[in-house]
Backbone as a ProteinNet text record, in pm:
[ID]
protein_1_A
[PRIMARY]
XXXXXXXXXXXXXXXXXXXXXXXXXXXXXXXXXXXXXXXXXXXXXXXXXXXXXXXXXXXXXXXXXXXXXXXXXXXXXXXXXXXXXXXXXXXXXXXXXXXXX
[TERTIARY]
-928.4	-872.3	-985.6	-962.8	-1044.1	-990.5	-1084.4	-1046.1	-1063.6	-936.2	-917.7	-888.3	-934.7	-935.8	-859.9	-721.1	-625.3	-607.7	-620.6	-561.8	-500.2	-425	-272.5	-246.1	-267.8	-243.4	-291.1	-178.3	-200	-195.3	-204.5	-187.9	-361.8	-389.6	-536.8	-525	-547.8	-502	-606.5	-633.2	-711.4	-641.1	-652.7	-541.6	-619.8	-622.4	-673	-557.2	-596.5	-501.2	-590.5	-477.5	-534.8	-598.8	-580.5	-574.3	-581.5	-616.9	-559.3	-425.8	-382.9	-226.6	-127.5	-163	-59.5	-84.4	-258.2	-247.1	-211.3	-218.4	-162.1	15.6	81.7	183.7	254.3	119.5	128	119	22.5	62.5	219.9	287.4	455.5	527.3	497.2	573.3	533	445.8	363	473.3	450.1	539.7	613.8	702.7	847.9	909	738.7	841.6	840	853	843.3	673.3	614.7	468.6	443.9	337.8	275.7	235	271.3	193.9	68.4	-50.5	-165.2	-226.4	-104.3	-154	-176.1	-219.6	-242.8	-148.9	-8.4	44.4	75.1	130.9	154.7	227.3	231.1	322.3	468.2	541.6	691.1	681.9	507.8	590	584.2	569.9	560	486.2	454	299.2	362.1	269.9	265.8	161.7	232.6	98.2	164.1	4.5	-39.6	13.4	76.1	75.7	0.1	-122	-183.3	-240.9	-274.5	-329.4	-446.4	-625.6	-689.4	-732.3	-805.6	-778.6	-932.5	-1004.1	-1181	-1206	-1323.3	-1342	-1422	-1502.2	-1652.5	-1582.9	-1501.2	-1490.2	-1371.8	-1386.6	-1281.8	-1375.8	-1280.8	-1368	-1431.5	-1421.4	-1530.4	-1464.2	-1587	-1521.7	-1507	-1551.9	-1562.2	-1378.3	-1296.6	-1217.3	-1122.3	-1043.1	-914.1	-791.3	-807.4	-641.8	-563.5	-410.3	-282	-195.4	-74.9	-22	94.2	138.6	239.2	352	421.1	491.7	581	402.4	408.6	417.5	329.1	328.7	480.9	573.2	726.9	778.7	781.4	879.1	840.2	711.2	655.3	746.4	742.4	768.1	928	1008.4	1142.8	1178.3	1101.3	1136.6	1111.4	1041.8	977.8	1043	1153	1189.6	1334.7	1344.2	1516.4	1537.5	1387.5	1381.4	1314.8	1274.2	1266.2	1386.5	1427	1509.4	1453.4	1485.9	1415.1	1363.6	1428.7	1422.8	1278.5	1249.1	1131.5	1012.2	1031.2	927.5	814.9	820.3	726.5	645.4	673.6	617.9	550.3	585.7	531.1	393.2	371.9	288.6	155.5	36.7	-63.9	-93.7	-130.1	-249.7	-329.5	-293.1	-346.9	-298.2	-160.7	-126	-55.9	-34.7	25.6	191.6	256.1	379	369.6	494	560.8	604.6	584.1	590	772.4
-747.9	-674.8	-607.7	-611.5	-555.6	-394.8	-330.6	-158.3	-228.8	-187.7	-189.5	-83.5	-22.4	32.9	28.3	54.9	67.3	186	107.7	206.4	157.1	245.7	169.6	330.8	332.8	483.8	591.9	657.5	792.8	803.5	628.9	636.6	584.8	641.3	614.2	613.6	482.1	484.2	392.5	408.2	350.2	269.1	134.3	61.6	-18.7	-98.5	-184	-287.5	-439.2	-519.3	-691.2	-739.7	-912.4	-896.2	-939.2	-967.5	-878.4	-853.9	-785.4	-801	-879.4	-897.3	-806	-806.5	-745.3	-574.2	-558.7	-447.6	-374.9	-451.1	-410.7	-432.8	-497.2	-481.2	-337.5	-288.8	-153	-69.5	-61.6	-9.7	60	-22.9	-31	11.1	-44.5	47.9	220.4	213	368.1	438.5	418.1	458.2	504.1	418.1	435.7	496.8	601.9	673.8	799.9	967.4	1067	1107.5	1127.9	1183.5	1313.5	1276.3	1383.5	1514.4	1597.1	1745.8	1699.1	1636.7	1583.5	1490.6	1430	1380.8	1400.9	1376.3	1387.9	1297.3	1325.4	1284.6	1349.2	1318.9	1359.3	1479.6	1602.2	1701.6	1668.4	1610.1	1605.7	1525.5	1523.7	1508	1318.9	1226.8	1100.3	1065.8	903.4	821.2	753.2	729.8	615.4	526.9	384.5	257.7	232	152.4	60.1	-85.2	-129.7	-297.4	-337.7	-338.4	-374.3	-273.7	-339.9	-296.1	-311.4	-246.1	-309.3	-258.9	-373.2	-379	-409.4	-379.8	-352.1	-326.6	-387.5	-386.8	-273.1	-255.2	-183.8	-28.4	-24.5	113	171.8	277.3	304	249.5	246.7	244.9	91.3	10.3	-88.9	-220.7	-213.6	-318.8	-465.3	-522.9	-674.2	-635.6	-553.6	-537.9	-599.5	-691.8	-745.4	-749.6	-751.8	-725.4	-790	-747.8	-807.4	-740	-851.6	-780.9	-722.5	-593.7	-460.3	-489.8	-651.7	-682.3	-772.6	-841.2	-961.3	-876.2	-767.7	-701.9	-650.3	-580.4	-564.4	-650.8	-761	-871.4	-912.2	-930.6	-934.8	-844.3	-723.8	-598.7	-623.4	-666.9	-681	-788.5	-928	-1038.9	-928	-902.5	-837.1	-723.3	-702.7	-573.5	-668.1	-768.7	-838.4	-914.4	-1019.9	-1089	-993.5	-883.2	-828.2	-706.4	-660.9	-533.1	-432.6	-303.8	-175.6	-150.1	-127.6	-99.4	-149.3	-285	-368.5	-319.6	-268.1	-275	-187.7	-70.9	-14.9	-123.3	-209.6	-334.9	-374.6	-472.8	-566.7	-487.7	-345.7	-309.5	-302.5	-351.1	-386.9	-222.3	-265	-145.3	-95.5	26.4	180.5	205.7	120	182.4	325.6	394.5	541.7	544.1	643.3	637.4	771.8	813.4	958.6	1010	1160.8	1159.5	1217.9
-1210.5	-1098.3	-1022.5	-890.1	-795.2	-777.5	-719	-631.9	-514.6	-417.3	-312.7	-245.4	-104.4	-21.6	127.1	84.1	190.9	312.4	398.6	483.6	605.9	633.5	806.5	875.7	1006.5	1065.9	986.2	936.1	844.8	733.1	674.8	547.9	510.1	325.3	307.8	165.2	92	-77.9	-95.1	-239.4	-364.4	-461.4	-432.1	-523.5	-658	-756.3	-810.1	-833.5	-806.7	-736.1	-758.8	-786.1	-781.6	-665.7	-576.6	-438.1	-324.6	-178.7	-65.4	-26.3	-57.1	-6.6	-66.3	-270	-327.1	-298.5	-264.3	-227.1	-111.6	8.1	130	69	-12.8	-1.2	-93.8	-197.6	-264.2	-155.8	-85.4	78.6	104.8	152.3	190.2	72.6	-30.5	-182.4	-159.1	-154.5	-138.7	-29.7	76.9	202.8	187.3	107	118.8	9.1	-93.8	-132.9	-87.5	-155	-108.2	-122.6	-32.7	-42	-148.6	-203.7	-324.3	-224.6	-278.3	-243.4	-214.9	-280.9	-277.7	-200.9	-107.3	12.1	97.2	186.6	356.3	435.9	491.4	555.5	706.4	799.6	910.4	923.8	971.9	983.6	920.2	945.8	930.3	808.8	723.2	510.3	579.1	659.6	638.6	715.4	628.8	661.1	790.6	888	983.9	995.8	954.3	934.8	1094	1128	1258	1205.7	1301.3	1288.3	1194.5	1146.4	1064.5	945.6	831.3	719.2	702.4	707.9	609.3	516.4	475.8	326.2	291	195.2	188.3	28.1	11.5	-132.2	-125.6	-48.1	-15.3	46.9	99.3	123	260.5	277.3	429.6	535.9	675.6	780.6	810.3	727.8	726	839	928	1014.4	987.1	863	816.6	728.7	738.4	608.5	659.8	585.7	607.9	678.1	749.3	852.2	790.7	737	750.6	749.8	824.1	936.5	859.3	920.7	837.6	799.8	920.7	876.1	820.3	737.3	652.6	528.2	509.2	400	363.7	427.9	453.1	429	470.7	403.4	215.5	250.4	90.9	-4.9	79.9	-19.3	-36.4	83.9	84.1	-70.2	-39.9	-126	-295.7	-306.9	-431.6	-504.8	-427.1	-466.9	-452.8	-369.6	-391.7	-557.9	-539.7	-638.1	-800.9	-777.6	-952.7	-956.2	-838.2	-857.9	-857.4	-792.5	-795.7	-871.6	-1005	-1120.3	-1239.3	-1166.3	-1204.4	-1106.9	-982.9	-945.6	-993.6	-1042.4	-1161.6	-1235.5	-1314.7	-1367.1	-1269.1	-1139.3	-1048.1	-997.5	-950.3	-896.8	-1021.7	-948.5	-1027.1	-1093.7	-1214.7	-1281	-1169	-1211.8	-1136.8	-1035.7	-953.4	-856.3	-919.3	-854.2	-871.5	-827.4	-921.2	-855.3	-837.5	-784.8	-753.9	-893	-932.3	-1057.1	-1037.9
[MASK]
+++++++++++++++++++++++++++++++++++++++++++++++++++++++++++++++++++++++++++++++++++++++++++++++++++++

Protein backbone atom coordinates (compact mmCIF):
# COMPACT_ATOMS: atom_id res chain seq x y z
CA UNK A 1 0.00 0.00 0.00
CA UNK A 2 0.89 3.45 -0.94
CA UNK A 3 0.32 7.04 1.34
CA UNK A 4 -1.66 9.07 -0.63
CA UNK A 5 -2.29 12.68 -0.52
CA UNK A 6 -5.82 13.86 -1.17
CA UNK A 7 -7.20 16.82 -1.67
CA UNK A 8 -10.74 18.49 -3.56
CA UNK A 9 -11.80 22.29 -2.48
CA UNK A 10 -11.87 22.26 1.35
CA UNK A 11 -11.21 19.00 1.80
CA UNK A 12 -7.24 17.76 2.67
CA UNK A 13 -6.61 13.91 3.88
CA UNK A 14 -3.83 11.35 4.24
CA UNK A 15 -4.95 8.05 2.98
CA UNK A 16 -2.87 4.67 2.51
CA UNK A 17 -4.54 2.92 -0.47
CA UNK A 18 -3.89 0.35 -3.43
CA UNK A 19 -4.29 2.81 -5.90
CA UNK A 20 -5.40 6.75 -6.55
CA UNK A 21 -8.71 5.82 -7.49
CA UNK A 22 -9.66 3.83 -4.25
CA UNK A 23 -8.23 6.76 -2.59
CA UNK A 24 -9.92 9.58 -4.26
CA UNK A 25 -12.93 7.38 -3.75
CA UNK A 26 -11.94 7.35 0.38
CA UNK A 27 -12.19 11.01 -0.50
CA UNK A 28 -16.26 10.89 -0.94
CA UNK A 29 -16.57 8.17 1.96
CA UNK A 30 -14.80 10.84 4.10
CA UNK A 31 -17.36 13.65 3.03
CA UNK A 32 -20.15 12.18 3.63
CA UNK A 33 -19.62 11.61 7.01
CA UNK A 34 -19.90 14.09 10.06
CA UNK A 35 -16.49 16.11 10.26
CA UNK A 36 -14.06 15.49 13.33
CA UNK A 37 -13.65 18.41 15.73
CA UNK A 38 -9.99 18.00 14.27
CA UNK A 39 -10.67 19.06 10.96
CA UNK A 40 -10.62 21.99 8.95
CA UNK A 41 -13.82 22.32 7.24
CA UNK A 42 -15.77 25.28 5.90
CA UNK A 43 -17.75 27.48 8.42
CA UNK A 44 -21.15 25.69 8.30
CA UNK A 45 -19.13 22.05 9.83
CA UNK A 46 -18.93 20.75 5.75
CA UNK A 47 -16.30 19.88 3.11
CA UNK A 48 -16.62 21.29 -0.45
CA UNK A 49 -14.69 19.19 -3.23
CA UNK A 50 -14.01 20.88 -6.83
CA UNK A 51 -15.01 18.78 -9.80
CA UNK A 52 -11.92 17.15 -9.38
CA UNK A 53 -9.74 15.23 -6.89
CA UNK A 54 -5.98 15.09 -6.70
CA UNK A 55 -4.41 12.66 -5.72
CA UNK A 56 -0.20 12.63 -5.09
CA UNK A 57 2.14 10.28 -3.68
CA UNK A 58 4.77 13.06 -3.00
CA UNK A 59 2.71 15.51 -1.23
CA UNK A 60 -0.13 18.56 -1.25
CA UNK A 61 -0.09 21.15 -3.84
CA UNK A 62 1.79 19.14 -6.39
CA UNK A 63 1.15 20.04 -9.91
CA UNK A 64 2.20 16.52 -11.69
CA UNK A 65 -0.73 14.92 -9.06
CA UNK A 66 -3.56 13.04 -10.45
CA UNK A 67 -6.79 14.46 -11.44
CA UNK A 68 -10.00 12.39 -11.17
CA UNK A 69 -12.97 13.43 -11.78
CA UNK A 70 -15.45 13.94 -8.36
CA UNK A 71 -17.87 12.39 -10.15
CA UNK A 72 -16.39 9.20 -11.20
CA UNK A 73 -15.16 8.91 -7.72
CA UNK A 74 -19.22 9.25 -6.53
CA UNK A 75 -20.42 6.73 -8.59
CA UNK A 76 -17.48 4.42 -7.52
CA UNK A 77 -18.50 5.26 -4.05
CA UNK A 78 -22.33 4.76 -4.96
CA UNK A 79 -21.59 1.05 -6.65
CA UNK A 80 -19.44 0.18 -3.41
CA UNK A 81 -21.55 0.97 -0.86
CA UNK A 82 -24.76 -0.71 -3.14
CA UNK A 83 -22.73 -3.79 -3.88
CA UNK A 84 -21.02 -4.48 -0.06
CA UNK A 85 -23.76 -2.56 2.02
CA UNK A 86 -23.18 0.21 4.48
CA UNK A 87 -22.53 -1.90 6.97
CA UNK A 88 -19.36 -3.48 5.00
CA UNK A 89 -18.04 -0.46 4.07
CA UNK A 90 -15.72 -0.19 7.24
CA UNK A 91 -14.01 -3.42 5.72
CA UNK A 92 -13.80 -2.08 1.92
CA UNK A 93 -11.94 1.13 2.90
CA UNK A 94 -8.17 0.44 2.69
CA UNK A 95 -5.90 0.27 5.94
CA UNK A 96 -5.46 3.51 7.66
CA UNK A 97 -8.27 5.23 6.27
CA UNK A 98 -9.90 6.87 9.42
CA UNK A 99 -13.41 6.77 10.44
CA UNK A 100 -15.59 9.03 12.63
CA UNK A 101 -15.27 7.76 16.04
Amino acid sequence: MAKFYVESGSFRGIVDSDNAETAAVWVIHRVMQPPRSQEQSDADGLFRLQDDIRVSERGFGRSKAKRIETRDAFSNWVRTKISNGQSRMRTWLPPGASHPA
